[in-house]
Steps between C-alpha positions, in 0.01 A plus 500: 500500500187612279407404167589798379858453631531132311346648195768762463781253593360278272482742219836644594617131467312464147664869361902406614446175285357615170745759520786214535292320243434766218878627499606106442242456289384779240269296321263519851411863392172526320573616135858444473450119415292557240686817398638452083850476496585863315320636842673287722909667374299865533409426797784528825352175689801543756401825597156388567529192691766680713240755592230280537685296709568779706134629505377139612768449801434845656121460472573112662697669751273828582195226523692267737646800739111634499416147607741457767570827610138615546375149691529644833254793418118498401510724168367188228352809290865622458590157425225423245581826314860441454405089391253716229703735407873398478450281218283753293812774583751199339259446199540854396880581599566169256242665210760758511795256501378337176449773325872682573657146428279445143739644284845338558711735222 
């Protein structure tokens, strides 16, 4: 097994637990905690831990099947690019997340 392999599994690893750990904990998401009060009722925090939760296990799960599934075969580039990118492709599909759950009515 490469590095590359363990980095991915160990990434994978990381993503399924924040995931676990945001939805139980809301106060883990950077501007929430410190988010006045009014805000907090506008805004639908189920919603968004439910999808973020989401978004963090299958970007766990993609990085760990890349990691085991791909061990056998010599492709690290392919391996390195989905470590790089996967996590800038969740950044952005929960940018529009927050913003469609900001205004709870």
């Amino acid at each position: 097994m490469y590095i590359a392999d363990l980095v991915n599994i160990i990434f994978g690893l990381f993503y399924i637990l924040l995931g676990m750990a945001v939805y139980r904990y809301p106060d883990l998401i950077t501007g929430y905690n410190t988010m006045e009060q009014e805000k907090k009722q506008k805004f639908d925090i189920m919603a968004f831990k439910s999808k973020m939760k989401k978004g963090f296990v299958l970007t766990g799960v993609l990085s760990v099947a890349v990691g085991v599934l791909l061990a056998p075969f010599d492709c690290d580039t392919a391996k390195t690019v989905f470590a790089t990118c996967s996590p800038i492709v969740l950044c952005v599909f929960l940018m529009f997340i927050a913003a469609k759950c900001h205004n709870k009515e």
